[in-house]
N, CA and C of each residue as an Amber inpcrd file, in Angstrom:
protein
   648
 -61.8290000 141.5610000  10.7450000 -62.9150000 141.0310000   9.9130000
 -62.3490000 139.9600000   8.9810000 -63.0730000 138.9320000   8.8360000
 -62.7440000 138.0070000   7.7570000 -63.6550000 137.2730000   7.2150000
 -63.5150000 138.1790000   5.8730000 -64.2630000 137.8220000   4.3590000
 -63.5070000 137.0600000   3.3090000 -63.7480000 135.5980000   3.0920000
 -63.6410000 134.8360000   2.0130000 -61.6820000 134.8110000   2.6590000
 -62.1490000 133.8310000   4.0900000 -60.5560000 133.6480000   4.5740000
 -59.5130000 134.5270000   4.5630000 -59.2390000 136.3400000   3.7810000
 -58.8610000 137.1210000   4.3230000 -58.5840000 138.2200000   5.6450000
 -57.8620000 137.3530000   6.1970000 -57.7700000 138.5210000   7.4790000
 -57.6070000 139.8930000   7.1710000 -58.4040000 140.8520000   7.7930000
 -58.2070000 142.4690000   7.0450000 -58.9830000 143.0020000   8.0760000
 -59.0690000 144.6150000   8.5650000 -59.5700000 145.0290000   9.8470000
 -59.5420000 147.0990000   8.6680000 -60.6770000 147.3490000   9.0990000
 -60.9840000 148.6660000   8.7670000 -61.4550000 149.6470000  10.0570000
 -60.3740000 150.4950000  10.1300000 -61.1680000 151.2730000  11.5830000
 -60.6270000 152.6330000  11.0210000 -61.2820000 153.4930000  12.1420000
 -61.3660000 154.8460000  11.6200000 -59.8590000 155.7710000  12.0930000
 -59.3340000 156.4770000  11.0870000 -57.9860000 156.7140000  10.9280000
 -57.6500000 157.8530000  11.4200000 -58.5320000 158.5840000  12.8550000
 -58.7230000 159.7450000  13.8040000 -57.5710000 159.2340000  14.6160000
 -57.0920000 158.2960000  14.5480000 -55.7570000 158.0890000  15.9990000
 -54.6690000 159.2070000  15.8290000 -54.6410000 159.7050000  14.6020000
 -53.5960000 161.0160000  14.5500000 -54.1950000 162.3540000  14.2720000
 -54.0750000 163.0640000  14.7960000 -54.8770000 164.6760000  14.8030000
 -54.1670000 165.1910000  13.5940000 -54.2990000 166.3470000  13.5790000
 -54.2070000 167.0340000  12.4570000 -52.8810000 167.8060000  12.1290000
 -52.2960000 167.7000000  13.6170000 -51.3370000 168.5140000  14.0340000
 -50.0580000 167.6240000  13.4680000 -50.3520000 166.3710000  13.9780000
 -49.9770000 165.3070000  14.3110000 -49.5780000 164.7530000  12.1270000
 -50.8660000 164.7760000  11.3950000 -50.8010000 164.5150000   9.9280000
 -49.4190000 165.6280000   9.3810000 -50.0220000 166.7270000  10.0480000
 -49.4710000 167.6570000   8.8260000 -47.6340000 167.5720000   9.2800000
 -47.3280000 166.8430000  10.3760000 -45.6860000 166.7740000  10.5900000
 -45.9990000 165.2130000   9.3340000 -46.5630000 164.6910000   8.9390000
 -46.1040000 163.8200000   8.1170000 -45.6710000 163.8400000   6.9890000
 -46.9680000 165.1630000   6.3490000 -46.3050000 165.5850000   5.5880000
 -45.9640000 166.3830000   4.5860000 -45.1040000 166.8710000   5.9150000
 -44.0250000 167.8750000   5.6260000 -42.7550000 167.3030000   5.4140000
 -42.4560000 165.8700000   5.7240000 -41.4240000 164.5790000   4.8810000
 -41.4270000 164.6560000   3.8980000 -42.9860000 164.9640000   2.8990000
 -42.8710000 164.7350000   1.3510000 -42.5930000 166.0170000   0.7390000
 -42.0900000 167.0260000   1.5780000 -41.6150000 168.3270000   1.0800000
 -39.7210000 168.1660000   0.7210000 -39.4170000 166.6000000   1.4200000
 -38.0360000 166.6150000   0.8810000 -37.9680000 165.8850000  -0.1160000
 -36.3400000 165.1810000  -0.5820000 -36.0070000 164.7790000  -2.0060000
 -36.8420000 163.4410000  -1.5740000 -37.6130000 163.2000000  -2.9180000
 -37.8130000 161.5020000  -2.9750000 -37.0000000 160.8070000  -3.0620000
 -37.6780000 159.1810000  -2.7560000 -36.1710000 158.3800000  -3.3600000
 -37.6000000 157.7640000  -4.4460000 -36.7220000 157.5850000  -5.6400000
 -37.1880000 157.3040000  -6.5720000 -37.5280000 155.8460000  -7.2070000
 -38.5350000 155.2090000  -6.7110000 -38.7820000 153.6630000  -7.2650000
 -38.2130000 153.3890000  -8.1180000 -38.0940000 152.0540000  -8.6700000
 -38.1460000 151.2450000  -9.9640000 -39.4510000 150.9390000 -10.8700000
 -40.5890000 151.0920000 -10.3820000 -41.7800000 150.8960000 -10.6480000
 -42.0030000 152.2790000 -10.4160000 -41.6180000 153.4230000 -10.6120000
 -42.4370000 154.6300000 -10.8400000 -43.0300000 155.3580000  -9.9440000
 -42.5860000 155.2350000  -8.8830000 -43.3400000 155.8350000  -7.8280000
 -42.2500000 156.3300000  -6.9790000 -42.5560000 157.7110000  -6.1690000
 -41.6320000 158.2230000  -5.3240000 -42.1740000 157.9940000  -3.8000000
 -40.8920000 157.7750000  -3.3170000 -41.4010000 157.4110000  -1.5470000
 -40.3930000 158.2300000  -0.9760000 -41.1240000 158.7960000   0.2060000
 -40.4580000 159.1520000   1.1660000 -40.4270000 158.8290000   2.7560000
 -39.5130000 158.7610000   3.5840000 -39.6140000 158.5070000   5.2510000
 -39.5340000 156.6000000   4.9390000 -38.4530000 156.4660000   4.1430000
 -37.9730000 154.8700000   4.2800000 -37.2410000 154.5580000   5.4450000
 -37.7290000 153.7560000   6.2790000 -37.1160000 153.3740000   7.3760000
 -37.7480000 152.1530000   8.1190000 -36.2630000 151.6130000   8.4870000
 -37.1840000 150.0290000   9.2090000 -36.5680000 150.4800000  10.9060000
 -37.5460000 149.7700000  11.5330000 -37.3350000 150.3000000  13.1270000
 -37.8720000 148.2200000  13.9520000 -37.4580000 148.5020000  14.9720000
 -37.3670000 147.3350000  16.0180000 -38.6040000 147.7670000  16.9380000
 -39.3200000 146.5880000  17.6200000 -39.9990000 147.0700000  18.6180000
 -39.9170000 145.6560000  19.4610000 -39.5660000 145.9080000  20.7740000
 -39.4320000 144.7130000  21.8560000 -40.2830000 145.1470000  23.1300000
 -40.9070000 143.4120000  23.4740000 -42.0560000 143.7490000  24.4420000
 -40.7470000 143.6670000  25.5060000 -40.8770000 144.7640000  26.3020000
 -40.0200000 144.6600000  27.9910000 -41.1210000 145.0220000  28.9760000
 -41.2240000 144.2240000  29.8830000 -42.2990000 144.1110000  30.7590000
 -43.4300000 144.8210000  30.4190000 -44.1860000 143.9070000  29.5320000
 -45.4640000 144.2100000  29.0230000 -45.7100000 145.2360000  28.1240000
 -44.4550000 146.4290000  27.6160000 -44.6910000 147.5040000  27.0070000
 -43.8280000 147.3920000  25.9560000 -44.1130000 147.9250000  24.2000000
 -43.0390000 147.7980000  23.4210000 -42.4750000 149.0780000  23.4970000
 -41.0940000 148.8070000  23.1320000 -39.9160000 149.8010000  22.9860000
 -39.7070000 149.5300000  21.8110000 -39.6560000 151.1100000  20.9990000
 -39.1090000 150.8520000  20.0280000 -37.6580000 151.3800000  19.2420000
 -36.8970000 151.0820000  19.1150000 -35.8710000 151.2110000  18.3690000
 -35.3000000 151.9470000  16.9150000 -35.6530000 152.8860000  16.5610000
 -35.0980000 153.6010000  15.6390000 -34.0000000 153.9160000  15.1340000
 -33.7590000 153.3340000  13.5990000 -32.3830000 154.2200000  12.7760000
 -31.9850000 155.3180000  12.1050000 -33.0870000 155.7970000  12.4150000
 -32.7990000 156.9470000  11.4670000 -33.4650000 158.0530000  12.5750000
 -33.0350000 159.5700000  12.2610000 -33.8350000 160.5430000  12.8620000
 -34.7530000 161.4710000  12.3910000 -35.7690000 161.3370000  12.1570000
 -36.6410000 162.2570000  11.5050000 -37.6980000 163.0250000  12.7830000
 -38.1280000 163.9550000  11.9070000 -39.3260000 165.2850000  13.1120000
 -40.4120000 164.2180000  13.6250000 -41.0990000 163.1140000  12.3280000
 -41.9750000 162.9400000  13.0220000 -41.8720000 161.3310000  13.8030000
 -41.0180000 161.2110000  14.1570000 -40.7870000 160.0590000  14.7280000
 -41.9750000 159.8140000  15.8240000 -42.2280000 160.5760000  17.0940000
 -42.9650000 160.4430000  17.8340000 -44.8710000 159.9890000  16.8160000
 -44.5940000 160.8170000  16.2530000 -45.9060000 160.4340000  15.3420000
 -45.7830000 158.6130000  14.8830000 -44.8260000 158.3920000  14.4420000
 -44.7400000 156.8930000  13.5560000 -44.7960000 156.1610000  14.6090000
 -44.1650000 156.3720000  15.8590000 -44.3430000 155.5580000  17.3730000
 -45.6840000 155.5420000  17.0910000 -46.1940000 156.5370000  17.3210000
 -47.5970000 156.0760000  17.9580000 -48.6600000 155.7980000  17.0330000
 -47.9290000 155.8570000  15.8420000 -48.9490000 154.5160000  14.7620000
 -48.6340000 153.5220000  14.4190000 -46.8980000 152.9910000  15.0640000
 -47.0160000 151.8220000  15.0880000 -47.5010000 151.0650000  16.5250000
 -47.4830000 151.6740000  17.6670000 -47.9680000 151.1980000  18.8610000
 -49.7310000 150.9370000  18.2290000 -50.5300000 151.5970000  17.4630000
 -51.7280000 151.2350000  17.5160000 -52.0030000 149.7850000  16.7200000
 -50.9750000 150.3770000  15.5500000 -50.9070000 148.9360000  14.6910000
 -50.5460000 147.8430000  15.4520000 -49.9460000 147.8380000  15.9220000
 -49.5780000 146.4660000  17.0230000 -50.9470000 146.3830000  17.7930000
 -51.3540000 147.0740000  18.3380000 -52.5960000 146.8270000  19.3660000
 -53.7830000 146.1510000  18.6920000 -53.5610000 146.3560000  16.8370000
 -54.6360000 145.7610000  15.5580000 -54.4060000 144.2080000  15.6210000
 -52.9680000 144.3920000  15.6730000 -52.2760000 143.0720000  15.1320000
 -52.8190000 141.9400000  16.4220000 -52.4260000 142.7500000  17.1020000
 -52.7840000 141.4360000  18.7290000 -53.7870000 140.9970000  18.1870000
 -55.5530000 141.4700000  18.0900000 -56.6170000 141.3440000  17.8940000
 -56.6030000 140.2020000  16.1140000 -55.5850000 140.0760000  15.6090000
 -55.9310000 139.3700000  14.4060000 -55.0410000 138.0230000  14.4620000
 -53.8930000 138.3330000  15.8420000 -52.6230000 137.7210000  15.4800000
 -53.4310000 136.5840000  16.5210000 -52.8120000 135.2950000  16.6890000
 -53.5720000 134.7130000  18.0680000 -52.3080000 134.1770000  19.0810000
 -50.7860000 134.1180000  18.8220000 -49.7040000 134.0830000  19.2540000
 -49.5030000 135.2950000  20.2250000 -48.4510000 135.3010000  20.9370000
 -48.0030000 136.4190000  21.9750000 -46.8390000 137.0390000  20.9830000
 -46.5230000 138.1580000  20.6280000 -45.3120000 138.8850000  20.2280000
 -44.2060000 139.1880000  20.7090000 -42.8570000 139.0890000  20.7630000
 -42.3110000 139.7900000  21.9770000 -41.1380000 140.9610000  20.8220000
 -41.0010000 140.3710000  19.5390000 -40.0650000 141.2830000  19.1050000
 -40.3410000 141.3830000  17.6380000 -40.7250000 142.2520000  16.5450000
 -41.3890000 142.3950000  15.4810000 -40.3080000 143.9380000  14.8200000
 -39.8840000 143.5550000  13.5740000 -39.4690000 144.7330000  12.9710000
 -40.5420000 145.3120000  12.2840000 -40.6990000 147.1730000  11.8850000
 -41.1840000 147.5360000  10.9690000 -40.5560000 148.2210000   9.6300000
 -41.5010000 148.6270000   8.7680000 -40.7100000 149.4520000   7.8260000
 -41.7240000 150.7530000   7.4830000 -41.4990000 151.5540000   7.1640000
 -42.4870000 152.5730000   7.1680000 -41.9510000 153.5170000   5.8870000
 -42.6800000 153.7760000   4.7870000 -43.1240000 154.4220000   3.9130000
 -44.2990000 155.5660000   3.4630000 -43.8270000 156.3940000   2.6070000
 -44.8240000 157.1720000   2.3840000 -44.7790000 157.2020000   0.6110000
 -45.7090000 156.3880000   0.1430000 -45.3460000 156.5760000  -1.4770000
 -46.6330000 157.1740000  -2.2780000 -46.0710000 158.0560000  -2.8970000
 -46.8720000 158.6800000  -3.9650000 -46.6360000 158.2890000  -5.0000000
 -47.8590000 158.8680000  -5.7430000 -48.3690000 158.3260000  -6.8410000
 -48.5230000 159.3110000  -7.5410000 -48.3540000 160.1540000  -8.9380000
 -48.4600000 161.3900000  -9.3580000 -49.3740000 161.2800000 -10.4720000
 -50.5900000 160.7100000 -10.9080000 -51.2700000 161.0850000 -12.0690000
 -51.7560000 161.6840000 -12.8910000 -51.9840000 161.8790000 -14.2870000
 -52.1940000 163.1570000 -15.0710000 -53.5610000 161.8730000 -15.8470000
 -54.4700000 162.6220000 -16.5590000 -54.9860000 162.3140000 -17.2900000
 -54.3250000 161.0710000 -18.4570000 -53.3650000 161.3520000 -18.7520000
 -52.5700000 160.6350000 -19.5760000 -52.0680000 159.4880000 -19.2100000
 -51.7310000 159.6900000 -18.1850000 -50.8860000 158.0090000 -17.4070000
 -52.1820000 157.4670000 -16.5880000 -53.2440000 158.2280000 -16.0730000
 -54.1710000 157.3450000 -15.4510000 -54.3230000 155.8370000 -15.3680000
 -54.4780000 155.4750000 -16.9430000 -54.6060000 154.3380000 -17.4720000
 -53.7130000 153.3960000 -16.9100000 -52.3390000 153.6610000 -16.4200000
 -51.0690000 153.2820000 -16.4080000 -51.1820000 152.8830000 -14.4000000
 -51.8280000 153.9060000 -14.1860000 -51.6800000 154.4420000 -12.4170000
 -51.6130000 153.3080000 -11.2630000 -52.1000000 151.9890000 -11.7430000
 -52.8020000 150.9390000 -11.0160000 -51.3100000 150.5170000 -10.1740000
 -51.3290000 149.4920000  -9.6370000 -50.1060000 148.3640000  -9.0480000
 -50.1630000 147.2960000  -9.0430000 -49.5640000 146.4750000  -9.7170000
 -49.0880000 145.3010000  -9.6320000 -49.5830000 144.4240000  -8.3030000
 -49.9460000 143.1530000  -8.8900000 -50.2040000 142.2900000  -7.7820000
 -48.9990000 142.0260000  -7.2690000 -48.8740000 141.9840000  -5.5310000
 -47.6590000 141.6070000  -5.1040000 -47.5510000 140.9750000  -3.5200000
 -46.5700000 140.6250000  -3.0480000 -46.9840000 140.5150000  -1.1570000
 -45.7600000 141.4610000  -0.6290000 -45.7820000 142.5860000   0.3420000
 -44.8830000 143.0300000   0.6740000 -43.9990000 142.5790000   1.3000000
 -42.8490000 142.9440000   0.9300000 -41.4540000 142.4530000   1.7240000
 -40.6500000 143.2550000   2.2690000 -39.6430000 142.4600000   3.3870000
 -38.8470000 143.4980000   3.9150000 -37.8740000 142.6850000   3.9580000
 -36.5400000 143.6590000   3.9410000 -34.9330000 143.1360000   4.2120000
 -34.4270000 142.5230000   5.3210000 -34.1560000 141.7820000   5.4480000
 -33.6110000 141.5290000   6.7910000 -32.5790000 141.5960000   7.4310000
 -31.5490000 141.2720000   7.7030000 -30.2640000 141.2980000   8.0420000
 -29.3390000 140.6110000   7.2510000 -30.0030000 139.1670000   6.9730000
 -29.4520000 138.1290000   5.6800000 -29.5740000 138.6140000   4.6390000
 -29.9740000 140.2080000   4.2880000 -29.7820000 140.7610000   3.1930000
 -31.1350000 139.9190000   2.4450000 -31.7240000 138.9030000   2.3490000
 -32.4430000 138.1270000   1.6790000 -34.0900000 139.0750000   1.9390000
 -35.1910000 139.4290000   1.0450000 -36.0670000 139.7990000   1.3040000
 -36.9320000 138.9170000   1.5070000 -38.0950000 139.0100000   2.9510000
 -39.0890000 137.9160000   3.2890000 -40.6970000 138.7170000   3.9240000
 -41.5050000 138.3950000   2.9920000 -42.5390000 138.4580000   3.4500000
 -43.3530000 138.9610000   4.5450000 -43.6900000 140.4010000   4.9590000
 -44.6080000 140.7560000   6.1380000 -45.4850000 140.1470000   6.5360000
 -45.7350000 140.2030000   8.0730000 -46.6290000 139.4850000   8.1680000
 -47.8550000 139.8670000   7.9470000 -48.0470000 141.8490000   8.4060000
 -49.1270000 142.4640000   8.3260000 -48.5290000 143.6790000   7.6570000
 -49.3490000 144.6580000   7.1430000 -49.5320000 145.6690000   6.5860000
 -50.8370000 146.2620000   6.9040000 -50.1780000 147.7420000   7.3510000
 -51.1440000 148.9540000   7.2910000 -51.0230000 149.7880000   6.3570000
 -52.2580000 150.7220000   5.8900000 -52.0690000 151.4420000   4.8370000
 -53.2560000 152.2960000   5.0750000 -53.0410000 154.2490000   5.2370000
 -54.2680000 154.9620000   4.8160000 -53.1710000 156.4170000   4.3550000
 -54.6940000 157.0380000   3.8370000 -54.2920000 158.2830000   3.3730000
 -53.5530000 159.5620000   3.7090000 -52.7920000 160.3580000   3.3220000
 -52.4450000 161.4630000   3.9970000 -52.8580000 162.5950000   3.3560000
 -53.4990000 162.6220000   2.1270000 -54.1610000 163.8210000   1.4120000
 -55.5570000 163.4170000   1.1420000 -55.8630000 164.9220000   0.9040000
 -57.6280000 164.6300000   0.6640000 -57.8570000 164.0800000  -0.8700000
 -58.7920000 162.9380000  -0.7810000 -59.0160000 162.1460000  -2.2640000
 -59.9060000 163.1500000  -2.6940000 -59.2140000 163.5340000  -4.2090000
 -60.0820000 164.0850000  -5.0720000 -59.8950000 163.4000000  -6.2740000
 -60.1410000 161.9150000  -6.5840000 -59.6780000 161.2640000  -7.6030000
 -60.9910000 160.3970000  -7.3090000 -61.2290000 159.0550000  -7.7260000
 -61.8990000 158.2050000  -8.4700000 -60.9940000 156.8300000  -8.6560000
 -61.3200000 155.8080000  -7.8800000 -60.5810000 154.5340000  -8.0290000
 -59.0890000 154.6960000  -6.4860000 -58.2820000 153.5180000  -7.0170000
 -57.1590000 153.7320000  -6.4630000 -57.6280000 152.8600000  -5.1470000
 -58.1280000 151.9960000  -5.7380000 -59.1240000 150.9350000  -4.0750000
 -57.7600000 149.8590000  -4.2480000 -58.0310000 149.0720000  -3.1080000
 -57.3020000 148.2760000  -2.3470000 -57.8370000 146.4300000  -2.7500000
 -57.1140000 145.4870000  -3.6750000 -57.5070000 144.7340000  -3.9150000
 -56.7960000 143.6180000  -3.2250000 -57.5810000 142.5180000  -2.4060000
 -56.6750000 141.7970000  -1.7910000 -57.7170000 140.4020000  -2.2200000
 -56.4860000 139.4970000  -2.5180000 -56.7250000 137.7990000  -2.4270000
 -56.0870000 137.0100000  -1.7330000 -56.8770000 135.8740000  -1.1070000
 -56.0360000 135.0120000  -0.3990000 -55.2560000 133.9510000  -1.1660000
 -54.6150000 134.0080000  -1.0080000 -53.1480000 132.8560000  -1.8870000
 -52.7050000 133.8060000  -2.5140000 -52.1650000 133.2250000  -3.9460000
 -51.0490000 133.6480000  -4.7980000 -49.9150000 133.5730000  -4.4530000
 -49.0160000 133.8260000  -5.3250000 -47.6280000 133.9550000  -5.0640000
 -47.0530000 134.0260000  -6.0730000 -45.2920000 134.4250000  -6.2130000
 -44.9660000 135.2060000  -7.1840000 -43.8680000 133.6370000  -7.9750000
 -43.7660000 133.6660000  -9.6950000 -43.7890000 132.8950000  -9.8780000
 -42.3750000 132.6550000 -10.4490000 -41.5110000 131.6120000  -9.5560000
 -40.0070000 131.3290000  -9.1820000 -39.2660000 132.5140000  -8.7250000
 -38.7230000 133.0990000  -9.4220000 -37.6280000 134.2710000  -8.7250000
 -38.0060000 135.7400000  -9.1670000 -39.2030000 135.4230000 -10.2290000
 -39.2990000 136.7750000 -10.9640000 -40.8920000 137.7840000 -10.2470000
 -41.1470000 138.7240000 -10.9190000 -42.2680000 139.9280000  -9.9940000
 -43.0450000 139.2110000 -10.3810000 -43.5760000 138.5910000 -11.6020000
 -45.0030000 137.8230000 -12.4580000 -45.5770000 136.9510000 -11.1050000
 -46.8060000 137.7900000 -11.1750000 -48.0150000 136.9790000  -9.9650000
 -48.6790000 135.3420000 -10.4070000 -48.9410000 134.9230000  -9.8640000
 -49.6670000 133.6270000 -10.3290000 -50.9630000 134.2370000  -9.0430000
 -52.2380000 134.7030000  -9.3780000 -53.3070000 134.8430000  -8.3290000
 -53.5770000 133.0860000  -7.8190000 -54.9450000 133.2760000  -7.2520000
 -55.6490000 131.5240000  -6.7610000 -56.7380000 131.9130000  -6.9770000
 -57.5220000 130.7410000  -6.7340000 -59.1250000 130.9340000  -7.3180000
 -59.7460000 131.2470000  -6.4090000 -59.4850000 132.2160000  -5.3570000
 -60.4060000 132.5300000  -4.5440000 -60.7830000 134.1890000  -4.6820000
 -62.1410000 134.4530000  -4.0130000 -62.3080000 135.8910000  -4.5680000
 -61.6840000 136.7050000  -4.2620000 -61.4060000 137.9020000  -5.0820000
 -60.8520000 139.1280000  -4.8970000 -61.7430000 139.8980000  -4.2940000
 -61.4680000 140.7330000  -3.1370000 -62.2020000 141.7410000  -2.6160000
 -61.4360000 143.0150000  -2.9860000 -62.4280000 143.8600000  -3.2620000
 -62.3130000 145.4880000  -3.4400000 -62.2410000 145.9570000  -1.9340000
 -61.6850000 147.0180000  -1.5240000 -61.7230000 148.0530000  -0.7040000
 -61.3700000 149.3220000  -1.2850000 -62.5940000 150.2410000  -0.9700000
 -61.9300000 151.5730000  -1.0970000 -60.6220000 152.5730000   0.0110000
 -59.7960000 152.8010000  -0.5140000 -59.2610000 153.4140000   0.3510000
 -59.0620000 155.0550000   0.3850000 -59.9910000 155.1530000   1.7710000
 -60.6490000 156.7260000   1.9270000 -60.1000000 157.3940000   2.8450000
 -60.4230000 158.6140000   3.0950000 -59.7500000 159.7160000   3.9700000
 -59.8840000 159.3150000   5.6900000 -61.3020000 158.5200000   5.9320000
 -61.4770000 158.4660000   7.3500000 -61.1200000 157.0850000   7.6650000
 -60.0810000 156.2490000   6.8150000 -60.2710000 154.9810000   7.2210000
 -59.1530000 154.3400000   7.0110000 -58.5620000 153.8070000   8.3020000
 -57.0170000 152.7250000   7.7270000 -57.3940000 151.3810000   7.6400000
 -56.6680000 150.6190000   6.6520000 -56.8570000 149.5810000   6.2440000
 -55.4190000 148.4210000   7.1450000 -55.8970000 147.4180000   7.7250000
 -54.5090000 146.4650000   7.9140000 -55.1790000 145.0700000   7.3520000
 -54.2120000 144.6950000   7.1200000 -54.6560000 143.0060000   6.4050000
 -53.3740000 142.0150000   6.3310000 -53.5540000 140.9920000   6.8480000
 -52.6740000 139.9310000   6.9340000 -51.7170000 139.7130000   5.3780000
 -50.7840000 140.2910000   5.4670000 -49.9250000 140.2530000   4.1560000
 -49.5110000 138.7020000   3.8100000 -49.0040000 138.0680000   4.9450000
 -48.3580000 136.7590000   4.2150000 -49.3030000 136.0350000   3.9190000
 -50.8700000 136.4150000   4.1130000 -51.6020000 135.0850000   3.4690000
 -52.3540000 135.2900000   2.5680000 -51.9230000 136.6390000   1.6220000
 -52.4640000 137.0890000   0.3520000 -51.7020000 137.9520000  -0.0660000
 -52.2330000 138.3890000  -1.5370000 -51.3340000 139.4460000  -2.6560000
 -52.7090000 140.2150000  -2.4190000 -51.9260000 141.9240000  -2.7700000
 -52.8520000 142.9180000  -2.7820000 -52.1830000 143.5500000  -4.3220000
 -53.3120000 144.3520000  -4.8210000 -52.7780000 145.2430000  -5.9100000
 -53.6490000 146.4470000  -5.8470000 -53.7070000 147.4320000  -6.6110000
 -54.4780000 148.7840000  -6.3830000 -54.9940000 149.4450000  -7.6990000
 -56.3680000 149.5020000  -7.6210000 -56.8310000 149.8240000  -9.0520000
 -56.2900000 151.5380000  -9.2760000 -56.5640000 151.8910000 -10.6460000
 -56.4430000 152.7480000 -11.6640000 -56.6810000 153.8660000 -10.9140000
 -56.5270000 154.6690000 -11.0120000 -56.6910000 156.2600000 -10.3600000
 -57.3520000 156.7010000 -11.4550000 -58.6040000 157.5680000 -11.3250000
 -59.0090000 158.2790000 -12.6760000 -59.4070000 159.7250000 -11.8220000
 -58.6190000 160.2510000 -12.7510000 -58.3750000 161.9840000 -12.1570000
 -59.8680000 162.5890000 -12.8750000 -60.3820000 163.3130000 -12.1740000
 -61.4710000 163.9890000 -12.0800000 -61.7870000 165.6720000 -12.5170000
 -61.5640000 166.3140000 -12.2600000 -61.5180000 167.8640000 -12.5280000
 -59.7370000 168.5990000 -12.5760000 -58.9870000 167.9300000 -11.7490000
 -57.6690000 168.5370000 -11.5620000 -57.1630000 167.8360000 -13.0240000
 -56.0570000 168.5140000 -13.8880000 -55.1240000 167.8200000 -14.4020000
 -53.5490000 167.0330000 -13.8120000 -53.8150000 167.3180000 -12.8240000
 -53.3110000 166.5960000 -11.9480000 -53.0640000 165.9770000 -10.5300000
 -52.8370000 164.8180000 -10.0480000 -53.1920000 164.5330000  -8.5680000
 -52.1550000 163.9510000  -7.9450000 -51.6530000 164.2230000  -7.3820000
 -50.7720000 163.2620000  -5.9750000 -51.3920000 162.5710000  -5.2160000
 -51.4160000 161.3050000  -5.1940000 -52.0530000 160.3550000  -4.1330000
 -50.9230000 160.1230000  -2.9750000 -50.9020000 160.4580000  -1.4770000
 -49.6730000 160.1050000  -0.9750000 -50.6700000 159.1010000   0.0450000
 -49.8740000 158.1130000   0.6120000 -50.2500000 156.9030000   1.3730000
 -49.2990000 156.5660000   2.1750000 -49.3610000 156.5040000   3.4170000
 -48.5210000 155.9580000   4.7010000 -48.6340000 154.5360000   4.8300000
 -47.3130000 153.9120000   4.4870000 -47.5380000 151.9830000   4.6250000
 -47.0520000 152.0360000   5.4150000 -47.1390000 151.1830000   6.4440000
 -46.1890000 150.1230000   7.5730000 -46.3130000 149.2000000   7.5770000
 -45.4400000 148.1860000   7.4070000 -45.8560000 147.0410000   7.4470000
 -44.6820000 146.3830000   8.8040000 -45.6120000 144.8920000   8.9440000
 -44.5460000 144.0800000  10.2260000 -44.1600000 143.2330000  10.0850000
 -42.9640000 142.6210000  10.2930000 -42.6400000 141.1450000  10.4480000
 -42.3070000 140.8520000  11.5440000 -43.3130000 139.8950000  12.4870000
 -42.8280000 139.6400000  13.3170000 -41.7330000 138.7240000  13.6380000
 -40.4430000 138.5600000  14.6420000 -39.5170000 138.0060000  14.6820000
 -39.7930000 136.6640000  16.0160000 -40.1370000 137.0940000  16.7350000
 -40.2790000 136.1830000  17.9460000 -41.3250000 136.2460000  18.7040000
């Protein structure tokens, strides 16, 4: 779909069963690694995928339970990407995350994210720009806010995190239990509104990112 020159695609987030969720996570039952910006992630890992006669293979560094699971959500994500991308792919790295968010009444206010464009490492050690990003839920929302804000342009201003947005509109998305979100990362900044906790005094928001850069 593309609203106000954002490429972005919403489909329904049934491609993994239940069986299939709950090996995900059971990842966030181990140690976090602990952000700089406040947030704990778990299942950090970048992986390879190469088209060999018509099919991608993918390449993994690390060994985790649910690997077969992350295959086969990044094989769908790729199957998104074809449909948005208009080039042929033959070799694309990913990175795959699971970051939570822990809010209390008190930090709510605080809960939001920074405008930013995701990046990944490369080999030159130098960090560069995804091309796409996926993102949906792995727990049931019992919160209020925590939507998905994306603009086309921006960029970050000389070497430091400080956003400079563009004058084009910001779109809201909610991001809900039945629905994954992908959207063309290098040709906009996304940020994520406020979480406002509801009846619990406290909530864990956990969220599965992948994002891609394609290489060739």
């Amino acid at each position: 779909m593309n609203t106000s020159q954002i490429s972005f695609k919403l489909f329904n987030s049934d491609f993994i069963n239940s069986a299939e969720l709950n090996t995900l996570n059971q990842v966030t039952q181990s140690i976090p690694r602990q952000t700089w910006y406040g947030r704990e992630n778990f299942l950090k890992d970048t992986f390879v995928a190469k088209l060999v006669e018509s099919e991608f293979l993918f390449s993994f560094s690390k060994n985790y339970i649910c690997l077969p699971v992350i295959e086969k959500i990044a094989t769908i994500f790729l199957k998104q990407i074809l449909e948005l991308h208009h080039d042929p792919i033959k070799m694309c790295i990913f990175e795959s995350t699971i970051d939570r968010n822990t809010v209390t009444k008190e930090t709510e206010e605080k809960s939001h994210f920074f405008w930013h464009r995701d990046s990944i490492c490369l080999e030159n050690r130098e960090m560069t720009p995804v091309d796409y990003t996926m993102i949906f839920l792995l727990n049931q929302k019992i919160w209020d806010g925590g939507n998905l804000l994306l603009q086309k342009g921006g960029n970050y201003i000389g070497n430091s995190y400080q956003w400079q947005g563009s004058e084009t509109p910001i779109i809201e998305i909610p991001i809900e239990n039945d629905k994954a979100i992908i959207f063309k990362n290098i040709d906009c900044g996304h940020a994520v509104t406020a979480l406002k906790v509801k009846e619990n005094d406290l909530v864990q928001r956990d969220v599965f990112i992948l994002t891609c850069k394609i290489l060739s």
